[in-house]
C-alpha positions in Angstrom: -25.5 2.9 -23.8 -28.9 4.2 -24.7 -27.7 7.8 -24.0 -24.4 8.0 -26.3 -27.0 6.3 -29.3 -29.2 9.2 -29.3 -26.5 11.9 -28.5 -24.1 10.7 -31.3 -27.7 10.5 -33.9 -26.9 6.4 -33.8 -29.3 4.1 -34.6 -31.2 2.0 -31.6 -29.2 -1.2 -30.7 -30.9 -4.3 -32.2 -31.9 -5.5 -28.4 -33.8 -1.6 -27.7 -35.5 -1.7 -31.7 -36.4 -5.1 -31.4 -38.2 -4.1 -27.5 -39.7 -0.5 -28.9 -40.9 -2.6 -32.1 -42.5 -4.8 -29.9 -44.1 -1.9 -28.3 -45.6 -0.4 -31.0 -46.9 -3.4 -32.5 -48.5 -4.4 -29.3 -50.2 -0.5 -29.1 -50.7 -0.4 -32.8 -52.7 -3.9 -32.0 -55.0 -2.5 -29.2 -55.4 0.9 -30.5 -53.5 2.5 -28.1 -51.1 6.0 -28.8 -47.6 6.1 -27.5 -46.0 9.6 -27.0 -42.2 9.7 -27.1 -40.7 12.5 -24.5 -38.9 15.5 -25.8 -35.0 15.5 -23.6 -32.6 18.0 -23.3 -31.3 19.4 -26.6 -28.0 17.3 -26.6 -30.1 14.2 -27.3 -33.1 15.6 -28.9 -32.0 15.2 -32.5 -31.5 11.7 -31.9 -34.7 11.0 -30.4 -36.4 12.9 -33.3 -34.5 11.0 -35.8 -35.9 7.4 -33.8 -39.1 8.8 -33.7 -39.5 9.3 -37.0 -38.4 6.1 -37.7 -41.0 4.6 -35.8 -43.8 7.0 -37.3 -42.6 6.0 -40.7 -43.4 2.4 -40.0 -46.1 2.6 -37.5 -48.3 6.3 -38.5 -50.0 4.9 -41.8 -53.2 5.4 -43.7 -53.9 8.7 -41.9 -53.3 6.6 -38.2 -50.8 7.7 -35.8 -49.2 5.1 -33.4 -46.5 7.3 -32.6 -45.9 11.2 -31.6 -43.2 13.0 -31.3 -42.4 15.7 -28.7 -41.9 19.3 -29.8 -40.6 21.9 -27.1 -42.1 25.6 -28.2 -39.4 27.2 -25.7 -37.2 26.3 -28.5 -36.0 29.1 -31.2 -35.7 26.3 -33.5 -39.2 23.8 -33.1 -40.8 26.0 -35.9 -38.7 25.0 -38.6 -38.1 21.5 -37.1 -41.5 20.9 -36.7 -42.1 22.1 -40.3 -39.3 19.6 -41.9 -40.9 16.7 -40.3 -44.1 17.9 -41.9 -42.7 18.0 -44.8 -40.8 14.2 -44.4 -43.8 13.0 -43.1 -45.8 13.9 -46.9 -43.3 13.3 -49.1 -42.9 10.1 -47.4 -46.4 9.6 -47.1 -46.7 8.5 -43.1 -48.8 10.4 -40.8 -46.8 13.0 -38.2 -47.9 12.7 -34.8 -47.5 15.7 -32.6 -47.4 16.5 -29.2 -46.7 20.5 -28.2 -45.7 21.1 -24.8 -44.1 24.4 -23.8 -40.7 23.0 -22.8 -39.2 21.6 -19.4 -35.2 21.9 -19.6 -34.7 25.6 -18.9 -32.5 24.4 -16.0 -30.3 22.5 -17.8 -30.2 23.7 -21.6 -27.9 26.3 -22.7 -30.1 29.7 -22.5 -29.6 30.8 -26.2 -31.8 28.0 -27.6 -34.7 29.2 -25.9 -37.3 32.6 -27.0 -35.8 35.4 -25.0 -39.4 35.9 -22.9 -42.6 33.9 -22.1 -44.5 36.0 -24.6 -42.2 34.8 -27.2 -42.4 30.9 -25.9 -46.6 31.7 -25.5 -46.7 33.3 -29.1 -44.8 30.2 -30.9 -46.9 27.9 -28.8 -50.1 29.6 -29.9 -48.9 29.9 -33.6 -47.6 26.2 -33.9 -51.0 25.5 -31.7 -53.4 27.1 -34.5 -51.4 26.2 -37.4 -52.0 22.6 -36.5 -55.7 22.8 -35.2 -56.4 24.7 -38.9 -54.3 22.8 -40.8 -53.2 26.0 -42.2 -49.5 27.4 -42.0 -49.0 30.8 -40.7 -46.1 33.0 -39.8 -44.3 30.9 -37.2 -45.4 28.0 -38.9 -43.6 28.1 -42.4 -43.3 26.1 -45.2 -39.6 24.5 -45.3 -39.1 24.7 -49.2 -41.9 26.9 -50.8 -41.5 26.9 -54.7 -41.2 30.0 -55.9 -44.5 31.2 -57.1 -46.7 28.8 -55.5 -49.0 29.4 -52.2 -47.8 27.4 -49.0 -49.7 24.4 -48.6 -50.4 22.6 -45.2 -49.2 19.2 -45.4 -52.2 16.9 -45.1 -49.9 14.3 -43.2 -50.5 15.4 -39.2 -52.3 13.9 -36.1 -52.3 16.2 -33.1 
């Protein structure tokens, strides 16, 4: 099933990427954006890793088709969110974002998430600004800064 795929980080059956190409094809034809959902954690990594599979095909020449989800009630979206910024320019395909504040509080173990809404609204408004200014910042960090040289936003991003 569709749901042991993305929670063992499997590639899309050839019926589902042969239907989600046809998707994007038909979107990328009439101009039109399509915004993958963020899950609960246990499948989110395989989502992410789809996603950017799509975005690597699709989000070209500074255009994004396809944007992925990122949940800001998660500990660990700063640094995701930075290593696909950093995939998306070494790879040269355009990153397309979508911050939410996050919706599986319920059912996601507690631990993963900031330990207060001030934490959740502070990431939010970091990753938020870092984006907008195109401009990384101290939630936003660089995932592999060489030594001696000034973080630099990657130029790869479509919010």
């Amino acid at each position: 099933s569709v749901t042991q795929q993305l929670l063992k980080r499997l590639p899309p059956s050839t019926i589902i990427s042969e239907a989600t190409a046809a998707i994007c094809e038909d979107a990328k034809a009439k101009g039109v954006r399509l915004l993958v959902d963020a899950e609960q954690y246990a499948m989110q990594d395989g989502i992410d890793q789809w996603t950017l599979d799509l975005q690597r095909k699709y989000n070209r020449n500074g255009l994004a088709v396809v944007y992925g989800t990122y949940q800001a009630y998660l500990r660990s979206t700063p640094a995701t969110l930075a290593r696909h910024l950093t995939i998306a320019q070494s790879e040269g395909f355009t990153l397309g974002v979508k911050l939410v504040r996050g919706a599986y509080m319920a059912s996601d173990p507690q631990h993963l998430f900031w330990d207060t809404k001030d934490e959740t609204d502070r990431a939010y408004d970091g990753i938020a600004e870092s984006l907008i200014r195109m401009k990384l910042n101290d939630i936003l960090t660089p995932t592999n800064p060489e030594v001696g040289q000034p973080p630099v936003f990657p130029a790869a991003v479509s919010i």
